[in-house]
C-alpha positions as CSV (number, residue, x, y, z in Angstrom):
1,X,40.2,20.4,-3.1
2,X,36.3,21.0,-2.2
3,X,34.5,19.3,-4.9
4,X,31.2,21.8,-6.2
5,X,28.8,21.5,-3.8
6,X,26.4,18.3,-2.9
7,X,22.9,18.9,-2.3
8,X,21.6,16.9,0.6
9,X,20.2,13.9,-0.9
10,X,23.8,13.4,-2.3
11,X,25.1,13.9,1.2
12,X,22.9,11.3,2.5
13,X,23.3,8.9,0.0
14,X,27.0,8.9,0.8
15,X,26.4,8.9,4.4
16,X,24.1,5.3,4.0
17,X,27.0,4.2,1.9
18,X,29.8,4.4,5.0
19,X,27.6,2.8,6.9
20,X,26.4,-0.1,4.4
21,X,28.5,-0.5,1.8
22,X,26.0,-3.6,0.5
23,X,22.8,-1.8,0.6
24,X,21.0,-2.7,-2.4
25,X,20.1,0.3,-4.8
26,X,15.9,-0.9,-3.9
27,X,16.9,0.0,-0.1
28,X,18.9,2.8,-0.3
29,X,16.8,4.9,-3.1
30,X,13.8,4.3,-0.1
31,X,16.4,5.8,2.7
32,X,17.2,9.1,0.5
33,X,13.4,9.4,-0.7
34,X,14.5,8.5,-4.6
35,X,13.0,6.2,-7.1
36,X,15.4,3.7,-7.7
37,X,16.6,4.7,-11.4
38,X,17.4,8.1,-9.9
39,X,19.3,7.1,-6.9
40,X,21.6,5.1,-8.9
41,X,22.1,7.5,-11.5
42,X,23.4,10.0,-8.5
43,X,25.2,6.8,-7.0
44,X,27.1,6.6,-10.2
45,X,27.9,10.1,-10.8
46,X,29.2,10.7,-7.2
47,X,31.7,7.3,-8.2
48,X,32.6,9.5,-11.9
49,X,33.4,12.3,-9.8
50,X,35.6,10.0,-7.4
51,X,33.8,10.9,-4.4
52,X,33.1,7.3,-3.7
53,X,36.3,5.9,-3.7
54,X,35.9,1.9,-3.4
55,X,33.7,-0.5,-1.4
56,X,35.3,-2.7,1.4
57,X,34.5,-4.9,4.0
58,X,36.3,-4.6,7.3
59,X,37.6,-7.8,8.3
60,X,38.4,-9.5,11.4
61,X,42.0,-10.6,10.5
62,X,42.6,-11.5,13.9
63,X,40.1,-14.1,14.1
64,X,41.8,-15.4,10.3
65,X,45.7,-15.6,11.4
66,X,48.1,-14.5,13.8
67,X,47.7,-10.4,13.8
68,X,49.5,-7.8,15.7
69,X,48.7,-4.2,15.0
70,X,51.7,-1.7,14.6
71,X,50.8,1.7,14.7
72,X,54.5,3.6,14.2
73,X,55.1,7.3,13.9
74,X,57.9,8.0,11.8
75,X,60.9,10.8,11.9
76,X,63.5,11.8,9.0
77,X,66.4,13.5,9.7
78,X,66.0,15.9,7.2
79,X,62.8,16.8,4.8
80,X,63.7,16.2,1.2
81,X,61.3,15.2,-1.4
82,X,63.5,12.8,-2.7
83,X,63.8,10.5,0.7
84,X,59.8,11.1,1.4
85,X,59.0,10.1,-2.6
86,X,61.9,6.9,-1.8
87,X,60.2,6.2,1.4
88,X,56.5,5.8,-0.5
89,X,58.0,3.8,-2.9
90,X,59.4,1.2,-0.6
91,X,56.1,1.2,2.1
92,X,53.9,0.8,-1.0
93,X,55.5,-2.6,-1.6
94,X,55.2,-3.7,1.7
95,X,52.3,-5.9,2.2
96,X,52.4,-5.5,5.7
97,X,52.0,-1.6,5.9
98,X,48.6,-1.7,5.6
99,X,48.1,2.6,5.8
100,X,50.3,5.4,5.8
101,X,49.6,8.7,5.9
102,X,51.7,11.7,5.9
103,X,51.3,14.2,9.0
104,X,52.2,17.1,10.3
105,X,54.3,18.0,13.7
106,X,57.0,16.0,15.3
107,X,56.6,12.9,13.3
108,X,56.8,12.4,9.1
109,X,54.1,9.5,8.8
110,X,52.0,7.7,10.8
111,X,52.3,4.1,9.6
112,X,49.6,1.2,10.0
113,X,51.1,-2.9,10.0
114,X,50.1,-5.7,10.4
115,X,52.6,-8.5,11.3
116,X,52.5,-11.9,13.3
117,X,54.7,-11.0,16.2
118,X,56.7,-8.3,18.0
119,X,60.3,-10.5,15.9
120,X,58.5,-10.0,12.8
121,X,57.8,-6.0,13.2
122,X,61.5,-5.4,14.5
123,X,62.7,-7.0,11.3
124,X,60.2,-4.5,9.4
125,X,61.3,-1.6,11.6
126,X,65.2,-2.5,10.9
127,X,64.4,-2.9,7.6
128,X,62.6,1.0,7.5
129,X,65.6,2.2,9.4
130,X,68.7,0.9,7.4
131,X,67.4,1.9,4.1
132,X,68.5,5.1,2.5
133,X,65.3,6.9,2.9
134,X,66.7,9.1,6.0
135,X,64.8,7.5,8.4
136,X,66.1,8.8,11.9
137,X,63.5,7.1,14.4
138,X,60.4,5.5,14.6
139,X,58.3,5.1,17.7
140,X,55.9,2.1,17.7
141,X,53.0,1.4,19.8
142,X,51.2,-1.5,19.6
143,X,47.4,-2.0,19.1
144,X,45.8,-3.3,21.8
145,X,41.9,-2.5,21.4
146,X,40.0,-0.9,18.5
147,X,37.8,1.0,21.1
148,X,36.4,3.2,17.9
149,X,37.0,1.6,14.5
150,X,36.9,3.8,11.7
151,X,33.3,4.1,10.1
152,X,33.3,6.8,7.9
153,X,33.7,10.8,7.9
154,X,31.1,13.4,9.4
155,X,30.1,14.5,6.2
156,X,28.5,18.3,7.3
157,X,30.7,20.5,9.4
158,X,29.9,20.4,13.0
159,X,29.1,24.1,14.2
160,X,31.3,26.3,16.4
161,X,28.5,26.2,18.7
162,X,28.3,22.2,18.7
163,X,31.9,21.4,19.0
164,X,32.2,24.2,21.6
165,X,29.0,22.3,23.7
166,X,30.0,19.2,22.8
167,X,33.6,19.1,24.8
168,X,31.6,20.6,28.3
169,X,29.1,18.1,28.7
C-alpha cells in the first residue's frame, strides 16, 4: 500500500531520520528549511501515519558477547497457510531469530540469527526442522562481513535512465 503522496520536505525529513535517528528537532527543522514547531508537527504526523516506524540504534553485538550471524533460507514442502502462520508463530518466540522475512522463488523465508556458535545454530536448525511446520530444508550461510549494513531505503525511485547508467560504469 502507497501511502498519499509526501511532498519533499516530508521526504527529506525522513531521509535525515535513517541517517540520524538522534537528531534533535533544533537540528533537523534547520536541515529541511522548517521552523522548529513545524518540523515536529510533520515529524509527528508522519509517526500517526506509521511511516516512521520506531527509532533504533544499531549495535555492535559482537563487541558485547559471543555472536555468530546465521543468515538461512528456508524451504516447505508444501505451501499451506496453516504451516507458514505455525512457522511465524514459533520464529516470533525465538529470541535468537532476529529478522524474517518472507520471499519469493526457491526459498519460503530468509531468516536472520544470532547464536554463540555453529552447536548452538544446529540445535536451532534441528529444532526449525523437526517441528510440524513442514519445513523440508534450510540452507545456512554464515555471516562473515557486513560489507554494506543496512541504512535505510532510497526513498525516491531511481530513474530508468539512472539504474540503466548506473550498472555500465
Amino acid at each position: 500500500m502507497i501511502a498519499k503522496a509526501l511532498d519533499r520536505i516530508d521526504l527529506k525529513i525522513l531521509d535525515v531520520l535513517q541517517q540520524d535517528a538522534r537528531i534533535t528537532n533544533q537540528a533537523l527543522a534547520e536541515r529541511v528549511s522548517l521552523s522548529p514547531s513545524a518540523c515536529l508537527a510533520r515529524v509527528r504526523a508522519l509517526e500517526a501515519r506509521e511511516l516512521i516506524r520506531g527509532y533504533r540504534a544499531h549495535v555492535a553485538v559482537d563487541r558485547i558477547r559471543s555472536a555468530t550471524v546465521v543468515l538461512a533460507l528456508v524451504a516447505f514442502k508444501q505451501h499451506a497457510l496453516e504451516e507458514f502462520t505455525e512457522f511465524d508463530r514459533r520464529i516470533l518466540g525465538m529470541p535468537e531469530v532476529v529478522e524474517a522475512s518472507r520471499i519469493s522463488g526457491a526459498y519460503d523465508y530468509l531468516l536472520r540469527v544470532i547464536v554463540n556458535d555453529v552447536h548452538h545454530w544446529k540445535d536451532i536448525a534441528r529444532l526449525l526442522l523437526g517441528g510440524d511446520y513442514g519445513v523440508e530444508k534450510i540452507v545456512s550461510q554464515f555471516l562473515m562481513d557486513e560489507v554494506k549494513p543496512f541504512s535505510g531505503y532510497p526513498l525516491v525511485e531511481a530513474s530508468s535512465s539512472k539504474r540503466a547508467t548506473a550498472g555500465h560504469q
